[in-house]
N, C-alpha and C positions, 0 to 999 in steps of 0.2 A: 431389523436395522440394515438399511442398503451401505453395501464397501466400493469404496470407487478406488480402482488402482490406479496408483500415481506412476507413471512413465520416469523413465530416469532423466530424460530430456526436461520434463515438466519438475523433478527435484531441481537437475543442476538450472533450470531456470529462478525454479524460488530462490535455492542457493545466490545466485548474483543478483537476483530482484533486492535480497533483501540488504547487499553490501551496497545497493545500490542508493537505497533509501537510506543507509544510514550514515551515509557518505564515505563509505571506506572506498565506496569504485565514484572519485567524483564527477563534476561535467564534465564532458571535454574527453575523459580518457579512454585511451586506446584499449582494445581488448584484442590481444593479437590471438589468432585463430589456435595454431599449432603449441605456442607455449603454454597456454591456458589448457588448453586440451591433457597436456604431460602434468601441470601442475594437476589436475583433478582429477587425472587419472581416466578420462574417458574416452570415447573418440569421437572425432571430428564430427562425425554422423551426428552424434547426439547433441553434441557442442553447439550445430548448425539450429537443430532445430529447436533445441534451448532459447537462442540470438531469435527465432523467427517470433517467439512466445513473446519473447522479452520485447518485441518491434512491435508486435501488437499491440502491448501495453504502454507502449510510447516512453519504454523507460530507455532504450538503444533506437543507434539508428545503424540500417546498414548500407552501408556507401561503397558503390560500384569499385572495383579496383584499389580501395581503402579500408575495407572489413568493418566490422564493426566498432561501434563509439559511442560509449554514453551521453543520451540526452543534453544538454543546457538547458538550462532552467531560468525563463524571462518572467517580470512581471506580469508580462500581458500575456504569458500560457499559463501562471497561474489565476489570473481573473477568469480567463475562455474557461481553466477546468472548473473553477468552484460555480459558476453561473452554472454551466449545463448538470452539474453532476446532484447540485443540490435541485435543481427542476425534477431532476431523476427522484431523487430520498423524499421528493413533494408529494411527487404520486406514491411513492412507494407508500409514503405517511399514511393516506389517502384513504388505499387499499388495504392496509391494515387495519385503520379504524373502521374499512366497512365491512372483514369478514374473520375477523380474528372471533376466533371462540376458545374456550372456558379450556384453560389448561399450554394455550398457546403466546403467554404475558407474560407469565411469573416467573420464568428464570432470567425472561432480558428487564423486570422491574427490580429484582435482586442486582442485576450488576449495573443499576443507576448510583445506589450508596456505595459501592465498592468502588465506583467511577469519584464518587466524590471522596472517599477516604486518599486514593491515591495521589490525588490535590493536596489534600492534607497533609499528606506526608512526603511533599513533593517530589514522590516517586512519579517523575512524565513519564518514563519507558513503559512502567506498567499501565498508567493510565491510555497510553498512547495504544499499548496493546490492546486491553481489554473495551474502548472505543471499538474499535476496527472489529472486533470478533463482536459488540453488536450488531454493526450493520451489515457482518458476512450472515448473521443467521437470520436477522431480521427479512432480508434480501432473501434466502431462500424461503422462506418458510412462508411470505406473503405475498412474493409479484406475483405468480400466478402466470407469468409470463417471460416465456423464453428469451424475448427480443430484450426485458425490461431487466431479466436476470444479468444478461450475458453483459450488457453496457454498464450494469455499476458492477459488476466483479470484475472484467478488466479495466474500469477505471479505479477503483482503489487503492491496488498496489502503485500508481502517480499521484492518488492524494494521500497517502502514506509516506511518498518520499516527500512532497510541497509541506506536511504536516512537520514532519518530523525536522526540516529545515527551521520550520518556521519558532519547534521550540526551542532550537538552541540561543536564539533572540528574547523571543516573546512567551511564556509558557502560557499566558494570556489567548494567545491565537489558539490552542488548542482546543479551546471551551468552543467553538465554532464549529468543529470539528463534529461533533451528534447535535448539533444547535437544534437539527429539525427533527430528532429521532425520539424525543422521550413520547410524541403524540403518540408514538408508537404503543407507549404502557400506558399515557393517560398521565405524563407526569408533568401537567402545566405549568408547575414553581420551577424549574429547572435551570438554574442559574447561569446568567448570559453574561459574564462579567468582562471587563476591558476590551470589548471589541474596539478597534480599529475604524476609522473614519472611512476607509474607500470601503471596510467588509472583507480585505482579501489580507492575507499576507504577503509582506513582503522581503526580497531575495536580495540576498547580500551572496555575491560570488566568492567561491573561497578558490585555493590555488589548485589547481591539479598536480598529485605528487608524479615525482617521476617514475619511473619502469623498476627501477630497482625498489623505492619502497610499496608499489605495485605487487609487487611480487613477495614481496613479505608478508603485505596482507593477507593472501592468499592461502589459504592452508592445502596441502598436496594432500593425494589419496581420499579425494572427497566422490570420487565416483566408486569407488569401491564401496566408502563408509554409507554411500546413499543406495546403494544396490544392497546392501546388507540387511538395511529398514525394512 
């Protein structure tokens, strides 16, 4: 079994990736350098290049003389991402039905019904979860290809935050979401229900809290608790 050590920069990145996607850090808002640093306990250093991680995935931007700012999120960057990302899950489909062998299915054909019991139980966060951790192993286990690897693992965690927007609307858009992935097990029935007329979801902007419940959100001593792991 190969271990990849995770960086503390690359923790406190998932750290805000993932307040990011679930709206506690919304569009719009400010990540001030120096406070956020004290809240989590880290430095600056690692803080920086957390922000560069988190730029790459187009979940922040960072603005000259402004620092950094979470994303907005328009209709038309989420049509651009689901067009190119699912071209990506095409081939990836693709390449798995041409070299998957005996022993390499059967755990992502197991979390098909466990995918649909969570429907059932209208549990989305799990279903929302356990999505996404197929096509992070699917992704690894079949592109076969560095360039094809690296493009849907940093785009993910941005259709994780578009995903997860889109259930608090529609829990319907979610089924979109592995639409192209069961080819992957061979699971042709795999139910496509209430898609949407344009194929995309769509974004309803919510307000950006202010600095003070900013910081509430927040929980202190998260670079200590992540150095600890």
């Amino acid at each position: 079994m190969s271990l990849q050590a995770v960086s503390l920069s690359e923790q406190i990145a998932r750290h805000l990736g993932e307040q990011i996607i679930t709206g506690e850090l919304a569009p719009g808002s400010r990540l001030p350098e120096n406070e956020l640093a004290k809240q989590l306990d880290v430095s600056t250093n690692s803080l920086r290049e957390a922000f560069r991680l988190l730029e790459k995935q187009h979940m922040i931007e960072l603005q000259p003389r402004k620092g950094a700012r979470v994303c907005e999120v328009t209709d038309e960057q989420v049509r651009d991402l689901y067009e190119f990302l699912f071209m990506l899950l095409s081939r990836l489909a693709g390449l798995a039905a041409a070299r998957w062998q005996p022993g390499e299915i059967e755990d992502l054909v197991e979390m098909l019904p466990q995918l649909e019991q969570h429907f059932k139980n209208d549990d989305m966060r799990s279903a929302h979860q356990l999505a996404f951790r197929f096509v992070e192993v699917a992704t690894v286990r079949f592109a076969h290809n560095r360039y094809l690897t690296t493009d849907i693992q940093d785009l993910i965690p941005l259709l994780k935050r578009y995903s997860f927007i889109a259930l608090q609307e529609d829990t319907s858009e979610f089924r979109r979401v592995p639409a192209d992935l069961p080819a992957l097990a061979g699971e042709r029935g795999w139910p496509q229900r209430g898609r949407r007329r344009s194929g995309y979801p769509r974004i309803r902007r919510k307000p950006v809290p202010d600095r003070a419940t900013r910081h509430r959100q927040t929980p202190c001593g998260v670079g200590q608790r992540l150095a600890e792991k």
